[in-house]
C-alpha positions in Angstrom: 56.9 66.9 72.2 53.4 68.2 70.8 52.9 65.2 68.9 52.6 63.1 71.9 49.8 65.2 72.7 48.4 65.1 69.9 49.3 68.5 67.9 51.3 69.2 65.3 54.1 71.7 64.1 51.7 74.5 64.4 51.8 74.0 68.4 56.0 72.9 68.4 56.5 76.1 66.8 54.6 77.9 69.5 56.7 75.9 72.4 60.1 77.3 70.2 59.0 80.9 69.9 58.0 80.7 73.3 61.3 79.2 74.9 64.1 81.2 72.5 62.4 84.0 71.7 60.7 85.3 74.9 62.6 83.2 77.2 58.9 82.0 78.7 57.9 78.2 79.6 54.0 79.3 80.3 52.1 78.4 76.9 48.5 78.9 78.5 48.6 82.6 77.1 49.5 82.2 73.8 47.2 82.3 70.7 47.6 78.7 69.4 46.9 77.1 73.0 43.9 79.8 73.8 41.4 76.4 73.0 43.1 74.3 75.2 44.9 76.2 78.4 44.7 73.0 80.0 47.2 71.5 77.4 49.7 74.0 77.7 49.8 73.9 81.4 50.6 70.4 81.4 53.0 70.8 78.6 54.7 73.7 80.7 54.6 71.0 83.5 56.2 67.8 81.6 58.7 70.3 79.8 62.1 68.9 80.3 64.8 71.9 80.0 68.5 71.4 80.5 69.4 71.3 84.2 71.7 74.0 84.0 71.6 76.6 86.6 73.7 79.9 87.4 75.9 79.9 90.5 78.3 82.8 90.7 78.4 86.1 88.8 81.0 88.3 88.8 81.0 92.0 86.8 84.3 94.1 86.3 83.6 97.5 84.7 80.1 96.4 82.9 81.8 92.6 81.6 79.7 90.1 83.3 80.9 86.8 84.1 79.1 83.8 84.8 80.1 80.7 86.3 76.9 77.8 85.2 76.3 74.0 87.0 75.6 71.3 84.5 73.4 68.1 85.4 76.7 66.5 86.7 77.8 68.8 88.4 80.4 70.3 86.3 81.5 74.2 86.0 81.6 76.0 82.7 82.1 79.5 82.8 80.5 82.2 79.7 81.3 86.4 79.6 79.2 88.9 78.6 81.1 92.1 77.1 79.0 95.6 76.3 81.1 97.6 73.5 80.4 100.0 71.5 76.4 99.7 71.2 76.5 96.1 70.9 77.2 93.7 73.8 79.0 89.9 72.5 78.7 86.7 74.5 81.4 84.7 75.0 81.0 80.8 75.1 82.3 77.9 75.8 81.8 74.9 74.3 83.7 71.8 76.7 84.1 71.1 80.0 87.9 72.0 80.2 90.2 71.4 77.0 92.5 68.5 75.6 94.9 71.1 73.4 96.5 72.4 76.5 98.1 75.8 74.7 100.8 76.8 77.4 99.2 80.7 77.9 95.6 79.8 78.4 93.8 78.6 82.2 91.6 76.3 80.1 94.5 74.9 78.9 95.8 73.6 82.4 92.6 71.8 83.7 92.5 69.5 80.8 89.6 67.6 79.0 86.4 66.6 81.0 84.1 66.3 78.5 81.9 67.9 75.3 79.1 70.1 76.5 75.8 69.1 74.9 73.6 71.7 72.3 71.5 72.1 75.0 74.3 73.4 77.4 75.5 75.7 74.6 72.7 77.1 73.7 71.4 77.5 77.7 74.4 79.5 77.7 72.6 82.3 75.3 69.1 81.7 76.9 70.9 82.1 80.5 72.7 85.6 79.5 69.4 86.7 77.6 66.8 85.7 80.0 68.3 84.9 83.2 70.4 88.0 83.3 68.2 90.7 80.8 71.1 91.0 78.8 71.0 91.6 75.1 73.3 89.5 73.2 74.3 91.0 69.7 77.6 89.1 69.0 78.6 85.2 69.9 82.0 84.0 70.1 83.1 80.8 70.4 86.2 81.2 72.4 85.2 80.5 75.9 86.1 77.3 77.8 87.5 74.5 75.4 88.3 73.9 71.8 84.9 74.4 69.9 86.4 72.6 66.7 86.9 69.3 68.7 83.1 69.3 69.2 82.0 70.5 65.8 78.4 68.4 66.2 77.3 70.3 68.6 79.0 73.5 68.2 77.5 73.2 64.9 74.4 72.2 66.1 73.9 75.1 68.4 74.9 77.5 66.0 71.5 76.3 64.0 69.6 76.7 67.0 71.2 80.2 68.0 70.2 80.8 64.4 66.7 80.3 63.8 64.7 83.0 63.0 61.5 81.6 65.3 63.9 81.5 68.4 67.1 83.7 69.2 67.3 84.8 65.7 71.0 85.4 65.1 72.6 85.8 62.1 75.9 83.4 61.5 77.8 86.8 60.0 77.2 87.6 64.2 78.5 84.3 65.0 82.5 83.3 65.5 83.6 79.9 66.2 87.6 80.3 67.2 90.3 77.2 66.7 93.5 76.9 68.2 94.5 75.3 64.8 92.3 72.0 65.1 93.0 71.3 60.6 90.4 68.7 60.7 87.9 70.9 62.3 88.5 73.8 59.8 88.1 71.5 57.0 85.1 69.8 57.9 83.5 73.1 59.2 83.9 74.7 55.7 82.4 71.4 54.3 79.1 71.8 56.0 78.7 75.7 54.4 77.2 77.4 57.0 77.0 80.4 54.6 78.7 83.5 56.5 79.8 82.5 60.0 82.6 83.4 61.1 86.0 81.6 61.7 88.8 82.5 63.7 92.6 80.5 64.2 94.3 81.5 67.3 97.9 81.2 65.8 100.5 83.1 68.2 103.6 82.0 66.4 104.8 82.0 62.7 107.3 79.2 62.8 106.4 75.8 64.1 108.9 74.9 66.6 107.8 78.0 69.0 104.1 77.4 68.0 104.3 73.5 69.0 106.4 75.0 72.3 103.1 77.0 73.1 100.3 75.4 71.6 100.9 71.3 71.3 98.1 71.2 68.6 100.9 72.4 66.2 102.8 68.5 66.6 99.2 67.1 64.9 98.2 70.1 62.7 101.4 72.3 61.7 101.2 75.6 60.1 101.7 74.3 56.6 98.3 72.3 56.7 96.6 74.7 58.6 97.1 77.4 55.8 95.7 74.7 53.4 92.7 74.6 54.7 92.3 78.6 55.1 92.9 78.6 51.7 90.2 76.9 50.8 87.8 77.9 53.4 85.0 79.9 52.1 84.8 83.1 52.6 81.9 85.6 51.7 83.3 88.8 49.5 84.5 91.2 51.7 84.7 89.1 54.8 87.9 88.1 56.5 89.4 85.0 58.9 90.7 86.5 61.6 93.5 85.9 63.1 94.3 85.6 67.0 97.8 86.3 68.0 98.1 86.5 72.0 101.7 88.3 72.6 104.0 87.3 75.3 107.3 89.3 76.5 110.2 88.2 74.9 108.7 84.8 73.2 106.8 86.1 70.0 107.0 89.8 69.9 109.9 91.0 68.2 110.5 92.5 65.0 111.1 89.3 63.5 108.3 87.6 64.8 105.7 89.8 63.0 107.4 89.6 59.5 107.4 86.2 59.7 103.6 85.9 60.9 102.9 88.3 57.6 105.1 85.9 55.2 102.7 83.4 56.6 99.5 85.1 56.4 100.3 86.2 52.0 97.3 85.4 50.2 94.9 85.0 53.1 92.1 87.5 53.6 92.7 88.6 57.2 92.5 90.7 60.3 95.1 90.1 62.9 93.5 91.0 66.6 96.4 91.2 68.7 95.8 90.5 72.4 98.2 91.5 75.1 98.9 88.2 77.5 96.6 88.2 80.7 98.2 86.4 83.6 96.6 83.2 84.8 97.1 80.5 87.2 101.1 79.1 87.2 101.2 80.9 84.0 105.1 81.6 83.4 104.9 84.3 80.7 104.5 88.1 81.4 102.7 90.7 79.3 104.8 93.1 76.9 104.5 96.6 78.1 101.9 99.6 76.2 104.5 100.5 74.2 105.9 97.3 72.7 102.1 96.1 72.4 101.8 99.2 69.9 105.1 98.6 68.5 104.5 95.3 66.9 101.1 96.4 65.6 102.8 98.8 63.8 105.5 96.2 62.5 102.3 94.4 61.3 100.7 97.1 60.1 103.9 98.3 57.7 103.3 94.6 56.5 100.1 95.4 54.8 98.0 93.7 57.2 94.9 94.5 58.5 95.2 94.8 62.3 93.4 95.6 65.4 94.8 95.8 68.8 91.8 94.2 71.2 91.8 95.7 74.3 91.5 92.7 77.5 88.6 93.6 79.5 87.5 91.7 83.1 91.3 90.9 83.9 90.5 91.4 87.5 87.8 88.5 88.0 89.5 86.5 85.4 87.3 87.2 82.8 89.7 88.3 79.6 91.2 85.9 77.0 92.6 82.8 78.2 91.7 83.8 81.5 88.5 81.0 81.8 88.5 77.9 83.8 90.8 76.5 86.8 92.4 73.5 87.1 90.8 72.6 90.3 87.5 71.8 87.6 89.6 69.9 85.1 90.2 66.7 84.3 93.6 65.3 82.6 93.5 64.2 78.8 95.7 67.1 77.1 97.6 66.8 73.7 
């Protein structure tokens, strides 16, 4: 944009800082426009930002959700969760989703459409400026399958990255899959040294997996493990690995020696997630005890495991939880 007016990258890089790192569209103040305030005014003026605009907000015990309007009209939603000293931002990266897993309210509306870098990244600039929140962490496990949109998940990612903007490191970054093989391959091919990658996997044997996620009939377990295999993993990092636990359907005994058979060799941390009810969601949650029960099957396994509290249940803001059908559209797998 500055070279239409005739400046260079010294200028651009004054619009970026600007934009991502102060959140600010006035230029006229800034050292490399103090010669010509005139400029930057009219550059603040012909500036064309995403038209994306906030348009409900909802906060349950300090986790913030937030419901934005795209340029067509479309809803995405994005949650802000404080933890611990550190507050993570949860995105999405579609309108709706085409994997349809069986558990998830994202799940039911179906695929719309990709959302743009742009409409990623407002997402950040909205929590960060629009709300004064500070953003430490970013996960990619809002709305939609960000795997399935690897350009511009990718893409945003960079942006979300760069030291003259937002300025986040990748090892604070997650992108989560529901098991998209392609996605996982072609992600580790671009080396984006140190981000962080994450399979929502909720079954060890494919027949119940392709029961509750139909992702497995394309990309079953065997060829997803071959590509976390050879995904590349810093020393000392992990993959972690999402396994959402429903009453009676993947929580027995059983069901978490198989999941470490299937995990042997992999450098992992297993989050498990109680189930949070959503929409005509069939499946219940196990009870406290059984929760802790299979964690410590999991745990006797030798695996590394964390039991992740749901937050923002009551204004549908905890895993799986995002979205409505009423938004949707109706491509699914």
């Amino acid at each position: 944009m500055s070279r239409r007016y005739g400046k260079g990258m010294y200028h651009a890089a004054a619009l970026y800082r600007e934009i991502f790192k102060k959140g600010s569209t006035s230029f006229a103040k800034t050292i490399e426009f103090s010669r010509s305030p005139s400029l930057a005014v009219q550059l603040a003026g012909d500036l064309r930002l995403p038209s994306c605009r906030i348009i409900a907000t909802q906060e349950e015990e300090g986790v913030l959700k937030f419901a934005s309007a795209l340029a067509d009209d479309r809803t995405i939603e994005s949650v802000i969760i404080p933890a611990r000293g550190r507050t993570t931002l949860c995105v999405s990266s579609q309108v709706g989703c085409r994997m349809g897993c069986r558990f998830c309210a994202t799940g039911e509306m179906g695929y719309v459409r990709n959302l743009t870098v742009e409409e990623i990244v407002w997402q950040v600039h909205a929590a960060r400026f629009k709300l004064n929140r500070r953003v430490d962490n970013i996960v990619f496990m809002g709305m939609g399958e960000p795997l399935d949109n690897l350009a511009n998940v990718t893409g945003a990612v960079r942006v979300i990255g760069d030291q003259r903007g937002f300025d986040m490191a990748p090892s604070h970054i997650t992108v989560s899959t529901a098991g998209h093989a392609d996605g996982i391959r072609d992600l580790a091919a671009l080396n984006i040294r140190k981000l962080r990658l994450a399979v929502s996997l909720n079954a060890s044997n494919d027949e119940l997996r392709t029961r509750l996620m139909p992702i497995n009939q394309r990309y079953p377990l065997s060829r997803i493990k071959q590509e976390l295999l050879a995904f590349p993993v810093e020393k000392g990092g992990v993959i972690f690995i999402e396994y959402v636990l429903l009453e009676g359907i993947n929580d027995s005994r059983e069901d978490a020696i198989g999941l470490a058979r299937y995990l042997t060799g992999l450098p992992v941390r297993v989050n498990v997630i109680a189930f949070n009810p959503s929409g005509s969601n069939i499946y219940t949650a196990p009870g406290e005890e059984n929760v802790r029960r299979f964690c410590g099957w999991l745990a006797g396994e030798k695996l590394f495991v964390r039991l992740r509290r749901s937050r923002g249940q009551a204004i549908m803001a905890a895993c799986g939880q995002l979205g409505s059908a009423a938004l949707g559209g109706e491509e699914k797998l």
